[in-house]
ZAMARGU-4260 file (C-alpha; in steps of 0.2 Angstrom, whole numbers, plus 5000, padded with zeros to 4 digits):
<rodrens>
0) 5475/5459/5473 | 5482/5473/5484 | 5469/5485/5490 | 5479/5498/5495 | 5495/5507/5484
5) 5507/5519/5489 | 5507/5532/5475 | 5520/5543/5471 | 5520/5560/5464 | 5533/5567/5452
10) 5535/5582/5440 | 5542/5572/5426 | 5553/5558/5437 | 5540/5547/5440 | 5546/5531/5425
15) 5564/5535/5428 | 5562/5534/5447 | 5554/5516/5445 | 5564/5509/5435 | 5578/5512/5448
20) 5571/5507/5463 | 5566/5491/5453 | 5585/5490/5449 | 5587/5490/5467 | 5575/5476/5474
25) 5572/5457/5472 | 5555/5452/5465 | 5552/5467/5460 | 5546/5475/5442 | 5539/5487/5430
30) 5521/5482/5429 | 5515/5494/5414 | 5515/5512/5410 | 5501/5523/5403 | 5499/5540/5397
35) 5483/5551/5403 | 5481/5565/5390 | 5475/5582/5393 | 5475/5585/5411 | 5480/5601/5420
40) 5495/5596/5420 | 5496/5594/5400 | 5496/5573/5396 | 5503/5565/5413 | 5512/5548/5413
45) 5509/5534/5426 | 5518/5519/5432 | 5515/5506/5440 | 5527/5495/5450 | 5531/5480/5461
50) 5547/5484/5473 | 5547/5466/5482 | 5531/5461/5481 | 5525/5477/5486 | 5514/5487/5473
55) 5516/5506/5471 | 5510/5516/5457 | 5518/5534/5452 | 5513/5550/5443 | 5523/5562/5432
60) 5511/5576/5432 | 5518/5593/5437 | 5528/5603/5450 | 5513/5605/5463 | 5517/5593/5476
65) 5534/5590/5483 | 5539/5574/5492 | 5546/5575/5512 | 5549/5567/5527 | 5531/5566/5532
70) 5530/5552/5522 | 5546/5538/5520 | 5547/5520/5516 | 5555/5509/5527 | 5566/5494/5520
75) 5570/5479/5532 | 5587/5470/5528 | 5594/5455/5533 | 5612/5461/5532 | 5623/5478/5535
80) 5630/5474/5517 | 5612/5476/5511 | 5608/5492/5521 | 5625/5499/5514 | 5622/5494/5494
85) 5604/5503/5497 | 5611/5516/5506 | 5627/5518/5491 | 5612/5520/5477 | 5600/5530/5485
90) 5609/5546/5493 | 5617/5548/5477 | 5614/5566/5474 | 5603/5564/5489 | 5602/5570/5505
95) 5606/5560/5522 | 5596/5564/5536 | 5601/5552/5549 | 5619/5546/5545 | 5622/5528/5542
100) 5627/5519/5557 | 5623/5512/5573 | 5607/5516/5584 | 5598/5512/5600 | 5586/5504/5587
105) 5597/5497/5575 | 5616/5490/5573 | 5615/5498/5554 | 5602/5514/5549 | 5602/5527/5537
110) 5586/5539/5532 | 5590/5545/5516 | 5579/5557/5503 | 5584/5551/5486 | 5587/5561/5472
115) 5569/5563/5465 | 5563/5568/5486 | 5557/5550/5491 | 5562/5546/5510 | 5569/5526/5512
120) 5572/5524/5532 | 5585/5509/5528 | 5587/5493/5542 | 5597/5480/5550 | 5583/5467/5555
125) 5587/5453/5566 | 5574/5438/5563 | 5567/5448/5544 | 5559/5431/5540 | 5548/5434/5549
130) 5541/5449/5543 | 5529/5448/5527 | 5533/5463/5521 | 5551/5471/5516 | 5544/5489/5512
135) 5533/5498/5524 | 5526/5515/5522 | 5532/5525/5537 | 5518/5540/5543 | 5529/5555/5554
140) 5514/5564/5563 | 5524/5581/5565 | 5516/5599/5567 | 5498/5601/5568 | 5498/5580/5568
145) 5510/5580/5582 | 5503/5568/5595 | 5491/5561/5585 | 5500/5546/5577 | 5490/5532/5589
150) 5472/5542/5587 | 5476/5538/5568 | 5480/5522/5568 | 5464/5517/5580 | 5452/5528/5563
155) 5461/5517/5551 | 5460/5502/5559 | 5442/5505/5561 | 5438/5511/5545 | 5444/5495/5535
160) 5440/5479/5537 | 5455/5467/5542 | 5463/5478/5549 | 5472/5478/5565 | 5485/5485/5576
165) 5502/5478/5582 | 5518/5482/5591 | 5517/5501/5597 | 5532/5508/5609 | 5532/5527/5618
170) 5542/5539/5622 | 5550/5539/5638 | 5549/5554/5650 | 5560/5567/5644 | 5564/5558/5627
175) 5555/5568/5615 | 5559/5588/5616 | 5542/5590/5607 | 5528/5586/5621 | 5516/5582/5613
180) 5525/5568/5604 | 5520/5550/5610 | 5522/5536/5601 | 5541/5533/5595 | 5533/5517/5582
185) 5522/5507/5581 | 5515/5494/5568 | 5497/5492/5560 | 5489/5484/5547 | 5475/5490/5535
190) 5466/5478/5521 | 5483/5468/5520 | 5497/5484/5520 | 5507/5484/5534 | 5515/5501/5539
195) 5524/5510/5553 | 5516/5526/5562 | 5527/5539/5573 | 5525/5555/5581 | 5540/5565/5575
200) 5549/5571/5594 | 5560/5584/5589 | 5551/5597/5581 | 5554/5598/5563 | 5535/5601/5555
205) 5534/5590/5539 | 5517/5591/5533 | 5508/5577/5525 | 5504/5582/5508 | 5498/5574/5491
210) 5514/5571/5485 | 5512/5552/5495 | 5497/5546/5495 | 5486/5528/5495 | 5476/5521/5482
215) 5460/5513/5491 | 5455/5501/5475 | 5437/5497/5477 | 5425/5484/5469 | 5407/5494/5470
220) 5400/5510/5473 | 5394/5507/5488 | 5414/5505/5495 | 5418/5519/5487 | 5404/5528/5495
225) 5411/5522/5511 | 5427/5523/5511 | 5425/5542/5503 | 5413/5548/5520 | 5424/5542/5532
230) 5442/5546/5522 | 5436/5564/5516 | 5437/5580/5529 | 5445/5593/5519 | 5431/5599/5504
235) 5443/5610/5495 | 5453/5592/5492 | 5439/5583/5483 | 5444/5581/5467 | 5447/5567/5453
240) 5444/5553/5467 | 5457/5559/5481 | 5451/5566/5496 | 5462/5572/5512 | 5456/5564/5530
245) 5457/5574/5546 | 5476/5570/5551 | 5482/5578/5533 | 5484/5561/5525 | 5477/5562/5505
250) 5470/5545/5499 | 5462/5542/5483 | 5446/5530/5483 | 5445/5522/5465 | 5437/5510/5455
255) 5447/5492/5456 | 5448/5492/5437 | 5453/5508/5435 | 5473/5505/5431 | 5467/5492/5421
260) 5454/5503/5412 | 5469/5518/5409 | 5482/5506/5404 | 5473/5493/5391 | 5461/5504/5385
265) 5461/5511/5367 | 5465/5529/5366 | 5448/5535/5363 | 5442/5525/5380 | 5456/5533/5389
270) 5452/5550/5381 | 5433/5549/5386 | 5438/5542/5404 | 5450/5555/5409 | 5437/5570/5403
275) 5422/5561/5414 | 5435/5560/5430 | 5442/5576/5428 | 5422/5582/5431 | 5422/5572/5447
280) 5425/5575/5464 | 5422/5557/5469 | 5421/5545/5456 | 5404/5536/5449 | 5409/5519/5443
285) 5394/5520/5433 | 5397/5535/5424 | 5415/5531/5421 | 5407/5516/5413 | 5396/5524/5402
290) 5412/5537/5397 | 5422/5521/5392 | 5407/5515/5382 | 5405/5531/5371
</rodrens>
């Protein structure tokens, strides 16, 4: 099981945006859908998904947060005719923020924001087998995070288990036009999820928002207890399990079970389920139990 998701939010894209990206990738799939009535947001419809081998799960649920930069997913390819069939589908009536072509980095690289706002960073790989992972979640440390990409990554290591940190490179003198910039990339891993950190060197201030954010999928209280006093920094953020930690990053620390509780549960379960959470700040596994129960 993967205990980490990237999660999506949409105002009403969030199924139609699945199902292309799944149209997109090899090994890659719907997994299920679920309505959750009656939130703020009237009744909000989930989705969860595989884009190869890689599980993320997305929300239609209003207009309130709106996807950037800040946050991208970066897509390894073995070939340029890959980078360019990726690149074809996803700026249609996108945007291009780094035109396709040749870098220092790369012999074939496009950024792109889709049509429904998600960032793809899109990459000629040499040697790709041996990566384990084709999507990575990408973290631009801009603004107020500027500089702060490798302080990051050291807290998260630390605050999961098996968790580690690989390749990271830095600017060189002059390179970044933003001094407080440091890191230009660098690799980690946390509980199994491989992602890419950077501080963003030219200014721009994209501002990590709720609009990414990553499921932490817990089997007791007692993690979710953890997990929420080290991961929790902002108070007026608390609410419905997600929490925002000191670098501006929003994560939301859950129950295990709990997809599998919203999506095969009868509509009185769900019904009770979504009323107990909405209550919470962070979640009580027991109390959501006793909800489910009746």
């Amino acid at each position: 099981m993967q205990r980490i998701i990237p999660y999506l939010w949409f105002d009403k894209e969030a199924v139609e945006a699945a199902k292309l990206y799944v149209s997109l990738f090899e090994n890659s799939k719907i997994i299920n859908t679920t309505i959750i009535p009656d939130t703020p947001s009237g009744d909000a419809e989930t989705v969860d998904f595989q884009l190869a081998n890689l599980e993320l799960s997305a929300i239609s649920a209003g207009p309130y947060f709106k996807l950037n930069p800040s946050i991208s997913l970066m897509v390894a390819c073995g070939t340029s005719e890959e980078v360019d069939r990726l690149h074809t589908a996803l700026v249609n009536n996108g945007t291009e923020l780094m035109p396709l072509g040749e870098y220092p980095f790369s012999k074939r690289y496009a950024w792109v924001q889709d049509r429904f706002g998600v960032n793809w960073q899109l990459m000629l790989v040499e040697n790709i087998e041996e990566l384990k992972q084709k999507i990575r979640p990408s973290l631009l440390f801009s603004g107020v995070a500027c500089g702060k990409a490798e302080e990051a990554i050291n807290y998260y290591v630390s605050v999961f288990d098996n968790s580690n940190k690989g390749f990271i490179n830095y600017y060189g003198e002059g390179e970044a036009s933003d001094t407080r910039a440091k890191v230009n990339y660098a690799e980690f891993n946390i509980r199994g999820l491989e992602l890419i950190a950077m501080d963003h060197g030219f200014g721009e201030d994209y501002t990590f928002n709720e609009a990414f954010s990553f499921m932490v999928m817990c089997d007791t209280q007692e993690e979710i207890d953890r997990y929420w006093n080290k991961l929790s920094f902002v108070p007026e953020a608390e609410q419905c399990g997600w929490a925002k930690d000191q670098f501006g990053v929003s994560w939301q620390i859950v129950p295990a079970n709990m997809n599998e509780m919203m999506s095969k549960g009868t509509p009185e379960e769900i019904s009770r389920i979504t009323e107990a959470f909405l209550k919470m700040k962070k979640f009580d596994i027991a109390a959501l139990e006793k909800a489910r129960l009746g």
